[in-house]
Structures are given as structure tokens and as C-alpha cells.
N, C-alpha and C positions, 0 to 999 in steps of 0.2 A: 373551454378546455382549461386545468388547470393545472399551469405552470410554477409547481411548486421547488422550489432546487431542493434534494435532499443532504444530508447532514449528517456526515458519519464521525465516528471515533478516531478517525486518521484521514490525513491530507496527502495532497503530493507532497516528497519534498522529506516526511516523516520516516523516521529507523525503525523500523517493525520487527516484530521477533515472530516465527510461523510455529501456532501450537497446534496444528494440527499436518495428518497427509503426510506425502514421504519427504519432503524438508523440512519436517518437525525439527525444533530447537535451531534453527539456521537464523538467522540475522539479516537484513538487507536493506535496503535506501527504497521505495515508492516512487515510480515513474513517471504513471499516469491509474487513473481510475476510471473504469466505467460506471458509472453513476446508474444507468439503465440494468445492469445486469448483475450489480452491486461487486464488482473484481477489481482486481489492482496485478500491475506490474509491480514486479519486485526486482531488482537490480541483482542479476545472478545467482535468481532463484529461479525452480521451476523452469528447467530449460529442455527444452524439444528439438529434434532435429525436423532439419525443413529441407524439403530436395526442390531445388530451382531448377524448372527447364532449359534448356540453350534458349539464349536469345541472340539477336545481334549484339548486342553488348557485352555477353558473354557467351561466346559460342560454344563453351565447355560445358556448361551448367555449372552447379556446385550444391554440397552441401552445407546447410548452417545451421546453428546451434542458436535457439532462440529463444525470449523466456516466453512463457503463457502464463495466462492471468490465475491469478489466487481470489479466491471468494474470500470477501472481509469477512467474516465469521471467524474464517481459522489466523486470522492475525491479532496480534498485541501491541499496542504502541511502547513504544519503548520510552522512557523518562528520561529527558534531556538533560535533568535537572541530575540523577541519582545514577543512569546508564540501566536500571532494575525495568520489568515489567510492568507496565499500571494499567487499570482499566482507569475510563476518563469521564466525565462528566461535562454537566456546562449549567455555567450560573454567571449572573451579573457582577461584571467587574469595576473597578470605579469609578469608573466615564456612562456605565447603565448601559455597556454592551453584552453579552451573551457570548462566550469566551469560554473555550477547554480546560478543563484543571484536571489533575493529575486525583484520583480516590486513595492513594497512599501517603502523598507528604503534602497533602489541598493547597498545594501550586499552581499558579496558572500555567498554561504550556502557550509556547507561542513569544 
């Protein structure tokens, strides 16, 4: 079986812009990623209501407001460097690693 890790245009941790769907033009921070399913958490984006049963611990129930994942397709990393939109690349940097750079101002990111 083979266990390859995939490698996408954004990480955790990265400010994304959403260009597509109904939080088109919205802004946000990245959570966590499914790597499997290729989606990302975006920090209050994308939010759903979620109804919770009673439990013992809360014998009321409640309702909460929760984000759901975004397909990386319709996100844009955002340039840490400029604060603008870039699509990103990857090429060897000067230690002969394989490192993101930015396709507008050929920065590294990171």
C-alpha cells in the first residue's frame, strides 16, 4: 500500500481568501485539513447549525453554530508577504529543499 502524504497550496495555520460558494470574498485563518477528502476548516467560515441532544452533562440540549469544511479548490492563499491573493508554487530553496513561493512577487512563503 502506498503511503504517500499529499501536498497541497495551503497548510494549517495559513490566511486564505474563499473564491468561490456562498462565502465567496470572506477571509479566514485554516484549522485543520482533511487530507483524505481534500477540505479544510476555516475559522468562521462556513458555519452550520448543529442541534445536540440532552445528555447528562447537558440535560437541556443546545444549539451551536459550527464551521464545516471547505474543498481546497475554492480557496486562495493569501501572501503574507503583500496581504494580496497568490497562487503558489514549489521549487528548491537554498538548502535543496522543495519550499512554497508565492507566483506574483517569487517569494518563498513560510
Amino acid at each position: 500500500m502506498n503511503k504517500r502524504r499529499n501536498k497541497f497550496h495551503v497548510k494549517r495555520g495559513d490566511t486564505v481568501l474563499v473564491i468561490s460558494g456562498d462565502e465567496k470574498g470572506k477571509r479566514g485563518v485554516i484549522l485543520s485539513i482533511d487530507a483524505k477528502k481534500e477540505r479544510a476548516i476555516v475559522e468562521g467560515l462556513n458555519l452550520v447549525t448543529k442541534h445536540l441532544k440532552p445528555t447528562a452533562s447537558n440535560p437541556n440540549g443546545s444549539i451551536i453554530k459550527k464551521e464545516a469544511p471547505i474543498h481546497l479548490s475554492n480557496l486562495m492563499l493569501i501572501d503574507p508577504a503583500t496581504g494580496e491573493p497568490t497562487k503558489t508554487g514549489r521549487r528548491l530553496n537554498e538548502k535543496g529543499k522543495l519550499q512554497r513561493y508565492s507566483k506574483k512577487t517569487q517569494k518563498f512563503i513560510d
